[in-house]
PyMOL Python script that loads the backbone (N, CA, C, O; Angstrom):
from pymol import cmd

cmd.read_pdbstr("""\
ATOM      1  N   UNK A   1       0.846  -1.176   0.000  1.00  0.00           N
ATOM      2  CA  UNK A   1       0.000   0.000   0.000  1.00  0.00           C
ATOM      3  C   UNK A   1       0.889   1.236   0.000  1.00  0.00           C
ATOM      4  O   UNK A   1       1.961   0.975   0.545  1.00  0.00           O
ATOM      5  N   UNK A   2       0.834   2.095  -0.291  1.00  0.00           N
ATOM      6  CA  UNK A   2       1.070   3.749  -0.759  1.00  0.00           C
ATOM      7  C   UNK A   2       0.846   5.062  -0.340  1.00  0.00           C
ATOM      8  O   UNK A   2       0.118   5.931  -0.819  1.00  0.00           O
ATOM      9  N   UNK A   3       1.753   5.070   0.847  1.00  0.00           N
ATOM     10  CA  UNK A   3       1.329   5.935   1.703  1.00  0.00           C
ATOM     11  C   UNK A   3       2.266   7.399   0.982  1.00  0.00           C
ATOM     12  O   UNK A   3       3.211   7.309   0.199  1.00  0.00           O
ATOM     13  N   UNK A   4       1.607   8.785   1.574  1.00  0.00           N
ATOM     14  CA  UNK A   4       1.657   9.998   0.927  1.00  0.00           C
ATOM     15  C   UNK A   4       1.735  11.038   2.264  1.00  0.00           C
ATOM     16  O   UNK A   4       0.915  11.087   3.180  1.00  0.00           O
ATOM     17  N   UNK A   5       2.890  11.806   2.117  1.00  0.00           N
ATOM     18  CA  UNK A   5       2.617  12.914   2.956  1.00  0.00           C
ATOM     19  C   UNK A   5       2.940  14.332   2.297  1.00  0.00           C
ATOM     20  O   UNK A   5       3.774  14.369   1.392  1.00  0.00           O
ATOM     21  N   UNK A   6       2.407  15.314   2.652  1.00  0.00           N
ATOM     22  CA  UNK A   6       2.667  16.723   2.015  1.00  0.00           C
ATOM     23  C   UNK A   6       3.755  17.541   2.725  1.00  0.00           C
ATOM     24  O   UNK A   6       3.907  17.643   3.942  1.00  0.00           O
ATOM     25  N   UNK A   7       4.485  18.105   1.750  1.00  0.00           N
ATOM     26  CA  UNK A   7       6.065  19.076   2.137  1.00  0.00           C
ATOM     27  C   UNK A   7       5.608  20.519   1.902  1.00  0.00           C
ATOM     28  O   UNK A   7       5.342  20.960   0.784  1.00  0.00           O
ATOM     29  N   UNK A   8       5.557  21.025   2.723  1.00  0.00           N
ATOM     30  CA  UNK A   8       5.807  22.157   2.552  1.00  0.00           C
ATOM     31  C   UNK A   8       7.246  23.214   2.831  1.00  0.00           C
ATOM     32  O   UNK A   8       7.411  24.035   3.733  1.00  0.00           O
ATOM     33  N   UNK A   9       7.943  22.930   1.974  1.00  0.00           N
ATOM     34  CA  UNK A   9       9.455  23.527   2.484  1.00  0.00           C
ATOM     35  C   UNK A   9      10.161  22.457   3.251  1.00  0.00           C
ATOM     36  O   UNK A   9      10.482  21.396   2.714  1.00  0.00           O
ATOM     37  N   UNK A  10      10.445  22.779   4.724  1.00  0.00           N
ATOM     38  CA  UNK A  10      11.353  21.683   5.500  1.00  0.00           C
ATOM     39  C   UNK A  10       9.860  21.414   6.671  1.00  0.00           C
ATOM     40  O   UNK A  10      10.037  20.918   7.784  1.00  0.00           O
ATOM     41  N   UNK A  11       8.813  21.730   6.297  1.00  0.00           N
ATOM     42  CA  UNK A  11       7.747  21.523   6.982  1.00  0.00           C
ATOM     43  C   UNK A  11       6.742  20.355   6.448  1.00  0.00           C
ATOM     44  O   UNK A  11       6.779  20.069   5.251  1.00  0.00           O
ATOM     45  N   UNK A  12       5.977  19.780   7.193  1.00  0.00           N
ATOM     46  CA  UNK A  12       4.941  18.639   6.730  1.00  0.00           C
ATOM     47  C   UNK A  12       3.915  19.095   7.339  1.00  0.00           C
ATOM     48  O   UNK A  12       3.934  19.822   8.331  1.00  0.00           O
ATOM     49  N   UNK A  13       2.637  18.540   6.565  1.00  0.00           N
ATOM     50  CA  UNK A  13       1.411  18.998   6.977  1.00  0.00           C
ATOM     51  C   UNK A  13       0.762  17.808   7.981  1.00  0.00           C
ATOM     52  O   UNK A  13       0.641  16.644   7.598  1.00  0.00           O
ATOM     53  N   UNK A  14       0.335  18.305   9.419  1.00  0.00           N
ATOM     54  CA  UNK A  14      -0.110  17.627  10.251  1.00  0.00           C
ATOM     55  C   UNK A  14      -1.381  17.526  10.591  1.00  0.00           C
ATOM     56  O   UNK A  14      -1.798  16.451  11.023  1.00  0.00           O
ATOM     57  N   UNK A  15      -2.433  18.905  10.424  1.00  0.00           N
ATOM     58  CA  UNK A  15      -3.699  18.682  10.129  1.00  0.00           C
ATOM     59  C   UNK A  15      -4.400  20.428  10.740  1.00  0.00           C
ATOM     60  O   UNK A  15      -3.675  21.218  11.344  1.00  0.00           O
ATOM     61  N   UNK A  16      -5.346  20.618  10.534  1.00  0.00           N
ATOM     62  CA  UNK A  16      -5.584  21.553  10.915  1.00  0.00           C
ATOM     63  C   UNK A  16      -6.655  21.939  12.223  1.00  0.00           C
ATOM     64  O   UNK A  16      -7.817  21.533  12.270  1.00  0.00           O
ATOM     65  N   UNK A  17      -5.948  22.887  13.358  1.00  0.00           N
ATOM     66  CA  UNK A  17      -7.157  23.277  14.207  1.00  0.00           C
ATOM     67  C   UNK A  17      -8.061  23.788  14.101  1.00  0.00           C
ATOM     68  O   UNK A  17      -8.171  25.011  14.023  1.00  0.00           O
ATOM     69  N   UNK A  18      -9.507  22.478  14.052  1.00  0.00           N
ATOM     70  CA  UNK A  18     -10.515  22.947  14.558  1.00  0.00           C
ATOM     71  C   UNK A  18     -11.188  24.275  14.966  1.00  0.00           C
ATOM     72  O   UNK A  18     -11.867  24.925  14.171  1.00  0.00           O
ATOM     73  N   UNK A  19     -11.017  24.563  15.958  1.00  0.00           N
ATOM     74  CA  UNK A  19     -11.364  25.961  16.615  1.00  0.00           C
ATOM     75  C   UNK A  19     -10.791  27.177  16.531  1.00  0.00           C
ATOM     76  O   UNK A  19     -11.078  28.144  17.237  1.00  0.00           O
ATOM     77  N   UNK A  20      -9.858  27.131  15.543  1.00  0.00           N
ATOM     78  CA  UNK A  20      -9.336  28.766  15.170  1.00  0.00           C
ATOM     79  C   UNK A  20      -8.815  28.153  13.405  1.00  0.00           C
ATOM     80  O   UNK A  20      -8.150  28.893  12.679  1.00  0.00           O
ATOM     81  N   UNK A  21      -9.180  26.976  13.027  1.00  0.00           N
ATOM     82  CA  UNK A  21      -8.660  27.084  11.181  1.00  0.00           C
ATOM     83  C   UNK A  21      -7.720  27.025  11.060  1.00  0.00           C
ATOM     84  O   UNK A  21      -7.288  26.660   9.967  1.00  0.00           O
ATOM     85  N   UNK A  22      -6.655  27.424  12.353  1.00  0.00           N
ATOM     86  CA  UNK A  22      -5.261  26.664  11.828  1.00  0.00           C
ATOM     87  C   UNK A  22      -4.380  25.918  11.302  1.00  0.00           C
ATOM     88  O   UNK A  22      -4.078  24.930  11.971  1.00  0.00           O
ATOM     89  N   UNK A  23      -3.777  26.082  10.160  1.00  0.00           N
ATOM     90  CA  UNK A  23      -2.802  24.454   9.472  1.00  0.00           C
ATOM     91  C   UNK A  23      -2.163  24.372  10.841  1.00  0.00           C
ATOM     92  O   UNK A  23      -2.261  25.294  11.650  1.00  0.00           O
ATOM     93  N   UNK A  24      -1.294  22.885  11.163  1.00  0.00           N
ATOM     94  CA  UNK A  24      -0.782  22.584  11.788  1.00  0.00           C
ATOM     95  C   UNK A  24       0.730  22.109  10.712  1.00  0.00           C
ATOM     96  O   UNK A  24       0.690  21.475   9.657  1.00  0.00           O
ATOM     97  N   UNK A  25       2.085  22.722  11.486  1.00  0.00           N
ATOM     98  CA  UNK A  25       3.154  21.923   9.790  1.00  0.00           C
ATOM     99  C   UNK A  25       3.898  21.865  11.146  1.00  0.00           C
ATOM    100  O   UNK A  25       3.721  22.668  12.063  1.00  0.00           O
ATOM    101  N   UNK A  26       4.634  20.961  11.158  1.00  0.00           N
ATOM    102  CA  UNK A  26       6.166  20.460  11.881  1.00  0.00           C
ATOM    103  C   UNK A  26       6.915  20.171  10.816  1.00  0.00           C
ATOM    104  O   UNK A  26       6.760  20.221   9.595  1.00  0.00           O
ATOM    105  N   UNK A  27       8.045  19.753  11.801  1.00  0.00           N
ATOM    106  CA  UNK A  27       9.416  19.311  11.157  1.00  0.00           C
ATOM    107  C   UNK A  27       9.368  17.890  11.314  1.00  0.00           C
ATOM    108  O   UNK A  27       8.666  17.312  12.144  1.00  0.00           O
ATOM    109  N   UNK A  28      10.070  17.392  10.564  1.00  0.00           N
ATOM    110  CA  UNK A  28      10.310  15.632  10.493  1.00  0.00           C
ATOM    111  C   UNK A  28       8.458  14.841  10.020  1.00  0.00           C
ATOM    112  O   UNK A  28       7.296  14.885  10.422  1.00  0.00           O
ATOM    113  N   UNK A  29       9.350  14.153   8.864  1.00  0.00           N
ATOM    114  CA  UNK A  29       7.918  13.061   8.625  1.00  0.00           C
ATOM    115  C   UNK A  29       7.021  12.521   9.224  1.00  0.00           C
ATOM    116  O   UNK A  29       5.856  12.282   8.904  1.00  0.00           O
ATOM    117  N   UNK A  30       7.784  12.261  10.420  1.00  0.00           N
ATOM    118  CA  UNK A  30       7.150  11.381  11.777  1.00  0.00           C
ATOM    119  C   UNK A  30       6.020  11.873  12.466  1.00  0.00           C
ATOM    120  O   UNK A  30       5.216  11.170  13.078  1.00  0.00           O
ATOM    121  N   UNK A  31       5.994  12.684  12.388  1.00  0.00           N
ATOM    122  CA  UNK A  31       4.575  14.005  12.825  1.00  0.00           C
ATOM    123  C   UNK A  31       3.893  14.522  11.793  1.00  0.00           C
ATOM    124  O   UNK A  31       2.920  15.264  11.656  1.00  0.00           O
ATOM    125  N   UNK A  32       4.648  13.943  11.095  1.00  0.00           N
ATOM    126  CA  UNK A  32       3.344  14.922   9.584  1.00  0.00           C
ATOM    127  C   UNK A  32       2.319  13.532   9.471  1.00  0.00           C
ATOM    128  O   UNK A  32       2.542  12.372   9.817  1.00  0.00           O
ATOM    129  N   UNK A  33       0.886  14.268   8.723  1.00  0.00           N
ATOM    130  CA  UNK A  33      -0.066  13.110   8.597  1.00  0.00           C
ATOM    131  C   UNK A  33      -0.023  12.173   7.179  1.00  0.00           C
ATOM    132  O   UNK A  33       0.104  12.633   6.044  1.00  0.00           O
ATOM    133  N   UNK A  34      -0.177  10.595   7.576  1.00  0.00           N
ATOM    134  CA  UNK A  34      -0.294  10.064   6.278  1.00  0.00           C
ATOM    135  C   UNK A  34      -1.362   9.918   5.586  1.00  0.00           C
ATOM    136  O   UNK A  34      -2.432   9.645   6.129  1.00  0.00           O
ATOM    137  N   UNK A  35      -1.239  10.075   4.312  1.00  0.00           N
ATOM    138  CA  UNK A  35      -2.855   9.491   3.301  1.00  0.00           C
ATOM    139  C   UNK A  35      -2.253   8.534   2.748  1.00  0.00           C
ATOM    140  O   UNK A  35      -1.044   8.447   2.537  1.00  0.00           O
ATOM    141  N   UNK A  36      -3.318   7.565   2.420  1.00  0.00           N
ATOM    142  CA  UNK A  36      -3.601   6.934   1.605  1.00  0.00           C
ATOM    143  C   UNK A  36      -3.976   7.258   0.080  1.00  0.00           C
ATOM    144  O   UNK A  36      -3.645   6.725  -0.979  1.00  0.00           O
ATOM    145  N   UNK A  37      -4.840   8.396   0.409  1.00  0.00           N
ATOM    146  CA  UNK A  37      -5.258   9.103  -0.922  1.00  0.00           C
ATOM    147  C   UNK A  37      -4.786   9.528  -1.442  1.00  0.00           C
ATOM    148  O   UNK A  37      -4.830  10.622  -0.878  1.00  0.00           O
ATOM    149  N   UNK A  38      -3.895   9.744  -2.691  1.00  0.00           N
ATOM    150  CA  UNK A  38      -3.547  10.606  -3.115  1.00  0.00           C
ATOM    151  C   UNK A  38      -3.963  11.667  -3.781  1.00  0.00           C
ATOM    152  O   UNK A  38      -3.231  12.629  -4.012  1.00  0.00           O
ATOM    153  N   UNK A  39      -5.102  11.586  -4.125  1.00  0.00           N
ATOM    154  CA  UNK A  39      -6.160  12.952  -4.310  1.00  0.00           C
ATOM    155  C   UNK A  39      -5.718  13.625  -3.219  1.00  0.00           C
ATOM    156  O   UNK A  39      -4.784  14.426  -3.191  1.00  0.00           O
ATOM    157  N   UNK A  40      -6.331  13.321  -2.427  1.00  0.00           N
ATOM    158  CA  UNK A  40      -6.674  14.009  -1.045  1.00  0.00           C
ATOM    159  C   UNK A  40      -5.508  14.790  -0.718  1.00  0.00           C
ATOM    160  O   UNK A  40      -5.662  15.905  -0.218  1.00  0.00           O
ATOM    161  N   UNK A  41      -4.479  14.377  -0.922  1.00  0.00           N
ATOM    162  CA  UNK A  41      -2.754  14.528  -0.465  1.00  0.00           C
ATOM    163  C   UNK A  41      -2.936  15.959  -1.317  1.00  0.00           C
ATOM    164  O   UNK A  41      -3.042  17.099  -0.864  1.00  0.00           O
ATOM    165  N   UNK A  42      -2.937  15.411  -2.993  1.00  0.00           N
ATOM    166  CA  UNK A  42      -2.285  16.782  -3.760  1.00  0.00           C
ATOM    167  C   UNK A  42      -3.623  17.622  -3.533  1.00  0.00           C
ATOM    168  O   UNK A  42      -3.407  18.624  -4.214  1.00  0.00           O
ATOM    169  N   UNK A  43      -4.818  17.767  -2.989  1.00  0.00           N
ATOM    170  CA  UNK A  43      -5.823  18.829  -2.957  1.00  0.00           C
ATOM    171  C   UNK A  43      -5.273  19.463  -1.812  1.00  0.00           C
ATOM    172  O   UNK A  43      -5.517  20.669  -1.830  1.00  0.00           O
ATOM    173  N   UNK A  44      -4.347  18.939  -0.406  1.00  0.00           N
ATOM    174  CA  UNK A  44      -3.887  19.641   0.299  1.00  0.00           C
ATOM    175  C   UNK A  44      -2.802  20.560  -0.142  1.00  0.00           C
ATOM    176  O   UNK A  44      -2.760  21.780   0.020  1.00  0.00           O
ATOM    177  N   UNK A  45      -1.615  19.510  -0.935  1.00  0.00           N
ATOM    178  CA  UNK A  45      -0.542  20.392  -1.032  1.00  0.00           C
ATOM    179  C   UNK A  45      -0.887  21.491  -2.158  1.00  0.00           C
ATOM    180  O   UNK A  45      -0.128  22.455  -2.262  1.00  0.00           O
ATOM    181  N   UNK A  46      -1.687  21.411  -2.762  1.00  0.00           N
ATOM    182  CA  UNK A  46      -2.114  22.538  -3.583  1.00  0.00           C
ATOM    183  C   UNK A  46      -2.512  23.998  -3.162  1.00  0.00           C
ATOM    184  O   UNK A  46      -2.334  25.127  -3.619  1.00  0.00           O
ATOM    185  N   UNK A  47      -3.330  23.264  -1.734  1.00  0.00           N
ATOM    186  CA  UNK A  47      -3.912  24.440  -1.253  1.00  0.00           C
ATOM    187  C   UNK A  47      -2.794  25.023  -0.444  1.00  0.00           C
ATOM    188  O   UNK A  47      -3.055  26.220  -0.326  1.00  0.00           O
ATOM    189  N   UNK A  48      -1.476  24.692   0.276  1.00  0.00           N
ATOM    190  CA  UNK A  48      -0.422  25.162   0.896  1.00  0.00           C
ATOM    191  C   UNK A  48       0.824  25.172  -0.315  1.00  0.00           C
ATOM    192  O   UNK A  48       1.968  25.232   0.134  1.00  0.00           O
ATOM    193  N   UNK A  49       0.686  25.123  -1.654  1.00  0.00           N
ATOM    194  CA  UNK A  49       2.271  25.388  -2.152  1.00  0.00           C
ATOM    195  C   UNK A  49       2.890  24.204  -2.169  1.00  0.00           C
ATOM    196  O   UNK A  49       4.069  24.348  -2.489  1.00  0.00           O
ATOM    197  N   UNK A  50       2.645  23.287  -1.995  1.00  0.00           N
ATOM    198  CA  UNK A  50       3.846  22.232  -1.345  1.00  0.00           C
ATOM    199  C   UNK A  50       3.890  21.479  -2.218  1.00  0.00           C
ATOM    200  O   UNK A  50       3.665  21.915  -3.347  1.00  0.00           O
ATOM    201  N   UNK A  51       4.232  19.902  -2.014  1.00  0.00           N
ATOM    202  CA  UNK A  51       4.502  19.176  -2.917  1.00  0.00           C
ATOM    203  C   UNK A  51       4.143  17.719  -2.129  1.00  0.00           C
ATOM    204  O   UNK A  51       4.065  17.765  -0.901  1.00  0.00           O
ATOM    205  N   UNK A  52       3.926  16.443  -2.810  1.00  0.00           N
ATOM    206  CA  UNK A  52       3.368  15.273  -2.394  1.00  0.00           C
ATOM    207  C   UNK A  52       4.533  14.738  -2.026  1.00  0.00           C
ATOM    208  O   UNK A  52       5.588  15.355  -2.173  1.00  0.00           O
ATOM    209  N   UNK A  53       4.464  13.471  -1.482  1.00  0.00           N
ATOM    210  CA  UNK A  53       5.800  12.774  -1.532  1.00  0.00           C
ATOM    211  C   UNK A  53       5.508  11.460  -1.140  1.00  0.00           C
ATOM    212  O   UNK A  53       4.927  11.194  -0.088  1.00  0.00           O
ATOM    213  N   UNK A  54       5.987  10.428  -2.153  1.00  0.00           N
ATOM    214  CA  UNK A  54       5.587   8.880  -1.129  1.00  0.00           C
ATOM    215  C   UNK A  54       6.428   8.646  -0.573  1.00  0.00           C
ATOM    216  O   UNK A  54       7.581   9.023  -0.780  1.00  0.00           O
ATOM    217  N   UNK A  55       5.861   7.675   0.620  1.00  0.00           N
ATOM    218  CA  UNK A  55       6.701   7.147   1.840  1.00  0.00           C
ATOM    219  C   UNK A  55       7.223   5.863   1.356  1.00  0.00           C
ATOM    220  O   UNK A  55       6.425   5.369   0.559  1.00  0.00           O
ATOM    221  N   UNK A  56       8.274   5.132   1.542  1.00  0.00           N
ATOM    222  CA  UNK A  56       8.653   4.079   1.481  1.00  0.00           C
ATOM    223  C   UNK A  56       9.045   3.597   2.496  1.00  0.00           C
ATOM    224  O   UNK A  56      10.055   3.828   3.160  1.00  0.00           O
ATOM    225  N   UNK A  57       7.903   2.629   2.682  1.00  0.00           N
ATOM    226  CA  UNK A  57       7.936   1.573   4.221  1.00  0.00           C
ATOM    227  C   UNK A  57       8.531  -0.036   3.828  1.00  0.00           C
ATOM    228  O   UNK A  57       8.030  -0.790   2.993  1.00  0.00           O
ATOM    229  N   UNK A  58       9.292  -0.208   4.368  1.00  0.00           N
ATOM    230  CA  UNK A  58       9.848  -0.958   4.407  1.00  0.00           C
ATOM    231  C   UNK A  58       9.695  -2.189   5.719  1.00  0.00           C
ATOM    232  O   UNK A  58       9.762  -1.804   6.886  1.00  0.00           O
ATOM    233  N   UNK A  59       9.480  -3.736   5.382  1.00  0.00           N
ATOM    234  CA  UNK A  59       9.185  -4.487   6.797  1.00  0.00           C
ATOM    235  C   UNK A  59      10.403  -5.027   7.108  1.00  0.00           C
ATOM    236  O   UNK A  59      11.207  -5.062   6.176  1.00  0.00           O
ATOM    237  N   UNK A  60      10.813  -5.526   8.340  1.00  0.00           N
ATOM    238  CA  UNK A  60      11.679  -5.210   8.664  1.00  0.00           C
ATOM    239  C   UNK A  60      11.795  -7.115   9.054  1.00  0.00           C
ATOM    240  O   UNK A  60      12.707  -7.614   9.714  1.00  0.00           O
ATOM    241  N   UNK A  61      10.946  -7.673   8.608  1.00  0.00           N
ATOM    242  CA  UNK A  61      11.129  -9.497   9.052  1.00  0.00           C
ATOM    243  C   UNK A  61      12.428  -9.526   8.127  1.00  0.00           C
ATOM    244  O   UNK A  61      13.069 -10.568   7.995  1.00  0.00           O
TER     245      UNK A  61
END
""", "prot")
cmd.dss("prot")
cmd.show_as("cartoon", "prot")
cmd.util.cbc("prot")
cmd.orient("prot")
């Protein structure tokens, strides 16, 4: 499966607050949110500038 997260600069998109509309962006992948979708992915990074990016997960047996 094909997981997707959005870059914005050295930032990732983590999701947005609720109660004031805030994007939420950190640093490092690990905190940014994953899709599945990739629609969904590039309708975000579109709306912030950014760019898609797939993850490559790797199992580790």
């Amino acid at each position: 499966m094909k997981r997707y997260v959005v870059v914005c600069g050295k930032y990732y998109f983590v999701g947005k607050n609720i109660t004031n509309n805030e994007l939420i962006l950190k640093k490092g992948f690990l905190q940014g949110a994953v899709f599945d979708d990739l629609e969904k992915a590039k309708k975000i990074a579109e709306s912030l500038n950014g760019t898609v990016k797939q993850l490559t997960l790797t199992n580790p047996e």
